[in-house]
Steps between C-alpha positions, in 0.01 A plus 500: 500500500462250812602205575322254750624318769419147425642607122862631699490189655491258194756704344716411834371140467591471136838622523609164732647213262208311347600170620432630806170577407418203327609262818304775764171248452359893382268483166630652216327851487505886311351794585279738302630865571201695647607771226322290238190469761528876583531624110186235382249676785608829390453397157121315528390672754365857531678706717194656677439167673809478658450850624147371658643227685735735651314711632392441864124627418422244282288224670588134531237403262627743218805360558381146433349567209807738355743165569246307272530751250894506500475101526290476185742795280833268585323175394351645194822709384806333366874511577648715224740277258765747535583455855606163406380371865344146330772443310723523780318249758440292188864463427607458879213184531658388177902547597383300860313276358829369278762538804646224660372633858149404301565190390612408833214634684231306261310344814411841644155628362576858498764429246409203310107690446555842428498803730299673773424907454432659857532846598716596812432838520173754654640757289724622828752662223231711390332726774162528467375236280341223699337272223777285386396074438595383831527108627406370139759215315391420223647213352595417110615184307445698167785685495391673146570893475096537520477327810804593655332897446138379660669368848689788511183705451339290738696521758545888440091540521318204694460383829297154502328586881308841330479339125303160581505400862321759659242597257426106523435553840297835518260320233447186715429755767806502736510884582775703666860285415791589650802429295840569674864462438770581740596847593874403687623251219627603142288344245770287331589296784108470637247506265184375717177595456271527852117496370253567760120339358254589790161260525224353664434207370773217567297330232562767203904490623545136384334461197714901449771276278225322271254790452800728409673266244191476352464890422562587138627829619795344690533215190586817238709763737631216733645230204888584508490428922206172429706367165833533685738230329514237844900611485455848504245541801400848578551464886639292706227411765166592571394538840149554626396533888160537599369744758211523757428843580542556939196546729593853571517607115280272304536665181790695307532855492655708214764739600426839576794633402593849262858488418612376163431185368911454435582535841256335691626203717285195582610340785429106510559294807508144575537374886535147568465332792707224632209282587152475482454652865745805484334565149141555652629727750641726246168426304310626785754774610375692162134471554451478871778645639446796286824519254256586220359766685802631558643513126138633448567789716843568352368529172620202339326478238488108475357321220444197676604265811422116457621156584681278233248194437724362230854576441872386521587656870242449753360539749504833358309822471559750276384894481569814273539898605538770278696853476554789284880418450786404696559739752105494603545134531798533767312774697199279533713232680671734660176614678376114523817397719448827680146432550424445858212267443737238263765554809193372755434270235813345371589440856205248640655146584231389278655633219824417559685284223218507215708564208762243410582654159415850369532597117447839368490551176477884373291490184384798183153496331572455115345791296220251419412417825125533620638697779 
């Protein structure tokens, strides 16, 4: 009996004159109420696991393995005829693809191809359920009633990252993967994926892209992101930066952390330097001068602190701290610009001028995250 904000707004949208939509540059698009979303779960799935994912004494691994569960009952159920959901996105694709607006937007892929399912929604209309398909599009030239129901299903159920990607990567035996998205951004407007893949061997990280294509694994759970129709790509850029782990903290730690996995913030940083020279003072103001130690005795709880080797902003180094939720995260920095050691610190002439740029970007384990 609800109605979503991102649905209120659509109805706003769709209420301008069309031409003005049509000449906005937008693509053509619809919305799927979340009350057929909310009605299928309740329908497929029992209600007892719901109930278990709710409940704040259930561990993160039951939790992973409940999602699966729910994943696996929406992909094997079946939209019921009578809500006449496939008949209605099959008869708007149709109605579009016959319009003028069509016709004179043949050059663009999106609407010369077919159409792109994604879901833009974490379930926030419905308190309590966490598990919904985030980040996945899943794209369709088929627009048959059949398929049109499977990418709806899919993107209701799967995300690629848990499916394929990392089970790829646990078998080839990278251990521990981080897999972010942003905490302070709404899904539909940033849809990045941070994955953190921790190593030793520089060796094992470049032939990573070879070894993993390879896997059969990834080939079967991974083939609607790998077959991707070369107009319909499933992202827009992939970028990868490589890491060397400082002198002062050689090798990762996992957080130590016991507040809920949902409201956990993971802090990544990323200083650059405006030269060479003010970079290795900054490099050297976290190991010698002691700003590790210092985030050490404040209880950081920092997954790592490294230099970029390879990346698009450098000189650079990069480093990651962790907290329960939000308001532990501001009370931690409070105390660090308190701190009277960072105050000695910060203001050596040495140290002066280090950081040319500074980007923060607050980040949110997935519910398949290693940790």
């Amino acid at each position: 009996n609800s109605i979503g904000s991102k649905a209120l707004n659509l109805a706003r949208f769709l209420q301008w004159d069309i031409k003005q939509v049509n000449n906005s540059g937008s693509n053509v698009s619809f919305v799927i109420p979340f009350y057929f979303f909310h009605n299928y779960i309740q329908t497929v799935v029992p209600k007892e696991n719901f109930e278990k994912l709710a409940d704040s004494n259930t561990d993160e691994s039951t939790a992973v393995t409940i999602c699966a569960q729910i994943r696996e009952a929406i992909l094997s159920g079946s939209i019921p005829s009578d809500w006449k959901l496939i008949d209605q996105v099959e008869t708007f694709m149709n109605e579009w693809k016959s319009s003028i607006s069509f016709k004179e937007s043949a050059g663009r892929p999106f609407y010369a191809d077919g159409a792109i399912f994604r879901s833009s929604t974490n379930c926030e209309d419905l308190p309590g359920f966490p598990s919904a398909g985030l980040y996945i599009s899943e794209p369709l030239t088929d627009l048959s009633p059949k398929q049109i129901e499977t990418a709806i299903l899919k993107v209701w159920a799967s995300v690629y990252l848990e499916k394929a990607y990392l089970p790829a990567l646990h078998e080839h035996g990278f251990e521990k993967i981080g897999v972010f998205t942003r905490y302070d951004n709404d899904t539909a407007t940033d849809k990045r994926i941070y994955l953190f893949i921790p190593n030793s061997s520089v060796q094992k990280l470049l032939l990573l892209d070879d070894v993993i294509l390879k896997d059969v694994h990834l080939q079967k759970n991974g083939s609607n992101y790998l077959q991707a129709p070369y107009n319909m790509p499933p992202y827009e850029r992939i970028e990868t930066i490589v890491l060397s782990a400082f002198q002062d903290h050689p090798l990762f730690s996992l957080p130590t952390l016991n507040g809920p996995l949902k409201d956990r913030i993971y802090e990544l940083r990323s200083y650059e330097g405006s030269n060479e020279t003010f970079y290795r003072q900054k490099v050297k103001m976290f190991n010698q001068g002691g700003e590790i130690g210092i985030f050490k005795q404040l209880n950081f709880n920092a997954v790592f602190y490294a230099e970029v080797l390879s990346g698009c902003h450098m000189p650079d180094l990069m480093y990651m701290t962790t907290f329960n939720n939000m308001a532990d995260r501001d009370a931690h920095w409070k105390l660090f610009g308190d701190s009277p050691a960072w105050k000695t610190l910060s203001a050596l002439p040495e140290y002066q001028h280090t950081v040319s740029t500074a980007n923060i970007y607050l980040l949110h384990p997935t519910d398949f995250s290693d940790f």
